[in-house]
C-alpha positions as CSV (number, residue, x, y, z in Angstrom):
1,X,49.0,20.5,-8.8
2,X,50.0,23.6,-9.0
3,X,50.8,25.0,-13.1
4,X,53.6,27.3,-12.9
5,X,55.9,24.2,-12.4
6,X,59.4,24.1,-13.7
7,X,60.5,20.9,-12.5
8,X,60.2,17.6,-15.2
9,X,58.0,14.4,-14.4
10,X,61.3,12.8,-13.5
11,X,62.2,15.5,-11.0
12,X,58.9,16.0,-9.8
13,X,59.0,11.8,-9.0
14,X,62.1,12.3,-7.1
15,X,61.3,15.0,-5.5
16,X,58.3,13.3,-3.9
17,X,61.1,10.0,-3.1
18,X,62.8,12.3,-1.4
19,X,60.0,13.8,0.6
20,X,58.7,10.7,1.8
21,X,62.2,9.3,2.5
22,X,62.5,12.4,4.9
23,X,59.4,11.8,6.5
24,X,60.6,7.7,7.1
25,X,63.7,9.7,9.3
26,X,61.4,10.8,12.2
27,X,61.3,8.8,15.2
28,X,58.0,9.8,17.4
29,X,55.3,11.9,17.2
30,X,56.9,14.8,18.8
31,X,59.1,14.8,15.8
32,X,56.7,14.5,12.9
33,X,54.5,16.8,14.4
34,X,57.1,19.5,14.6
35,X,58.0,18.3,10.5
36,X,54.9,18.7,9.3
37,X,54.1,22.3,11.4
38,X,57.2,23.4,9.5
39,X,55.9,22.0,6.2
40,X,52.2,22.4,6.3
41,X,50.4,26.1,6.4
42,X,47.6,25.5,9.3
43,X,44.4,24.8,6.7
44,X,46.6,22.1,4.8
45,X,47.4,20.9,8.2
46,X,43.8,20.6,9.3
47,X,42.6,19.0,6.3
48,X,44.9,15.9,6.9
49,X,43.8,15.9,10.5
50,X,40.4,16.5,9.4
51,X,40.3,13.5,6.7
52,X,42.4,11.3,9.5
53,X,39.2,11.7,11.8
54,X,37.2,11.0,8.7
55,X,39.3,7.3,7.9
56,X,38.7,6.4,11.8
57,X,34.8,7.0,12.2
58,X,34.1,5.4,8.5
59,X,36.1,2.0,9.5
60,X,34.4,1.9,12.6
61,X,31.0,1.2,10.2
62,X,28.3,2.5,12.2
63,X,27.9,6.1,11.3
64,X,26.3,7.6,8.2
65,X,28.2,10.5,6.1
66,X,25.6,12.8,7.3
67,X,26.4,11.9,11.3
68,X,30.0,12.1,10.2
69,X,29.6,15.4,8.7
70,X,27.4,16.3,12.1
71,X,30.4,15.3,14.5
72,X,33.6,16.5,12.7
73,X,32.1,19.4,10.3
74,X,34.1,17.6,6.9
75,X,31.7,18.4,4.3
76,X,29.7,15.2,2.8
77,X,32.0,15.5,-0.4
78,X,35.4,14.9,1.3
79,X,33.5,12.1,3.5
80,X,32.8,10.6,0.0
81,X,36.3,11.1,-1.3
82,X,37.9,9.6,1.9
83,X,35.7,6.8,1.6
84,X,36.5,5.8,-2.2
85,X,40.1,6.3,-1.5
86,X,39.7,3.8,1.4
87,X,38.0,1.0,-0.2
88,X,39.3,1.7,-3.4
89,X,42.7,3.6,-3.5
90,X,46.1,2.3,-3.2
91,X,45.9,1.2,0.0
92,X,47.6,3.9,2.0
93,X,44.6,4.9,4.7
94,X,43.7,0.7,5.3
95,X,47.4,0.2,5.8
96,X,47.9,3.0,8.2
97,X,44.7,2.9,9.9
98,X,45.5,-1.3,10.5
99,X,49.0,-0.5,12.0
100,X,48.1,2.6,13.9
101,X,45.6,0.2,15.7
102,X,48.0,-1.8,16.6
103,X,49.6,0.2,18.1
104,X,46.9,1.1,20.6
């Protein structure tokens, strides 16, 4: 997080509410890809996509960090980090991955 903040915990917590309760508003992919082009500069953009791909080969279980890093160029670290959070965060990438695939 950036250190030249102004805002209070508090406001900083409801700013974040609010983001997320903005991102809940959009309705198909056309429209959260045209959100997040507006929000994100193009490196922010591509490490989420990046760390996405990342989430979908480690479930899958039969690649090694090294053949990940080999197919997608995400550096062994971030691999590692994607994994933790994955097994061991809040939750967030299992949940998403889990409804995203059913979805098809």
């Amino acid at each position: 997080m950036k250190g030249h903040r102004t805002l209070s915990e508090r406001q900083e917590v409801a700013a974040e509410e609010r983001l997320y309760r903005a991102i809940l508003t959009l309705r198909s992919v056309e429209e959260c890809r045209a959100f997040f082009h507006d929000l994100c500069t193009p490196a922010e953009l591509q490490a989420f996509k990046d760390r996405w791909s990342v989430v979908e080969l480690l479930a899958g279980r039969e690649l090694s960090y090294r053949q990940i890093h080999e197919r997608t160029g995400v550096s062994v670290t971030t691999i590692g980090r994607v994994a933790r959070f994955l097994d061991a965060g809040q939750g967030g990438y299992a949940r998403a991955l889990q409804r995203s695939q059913r979805q098809g």
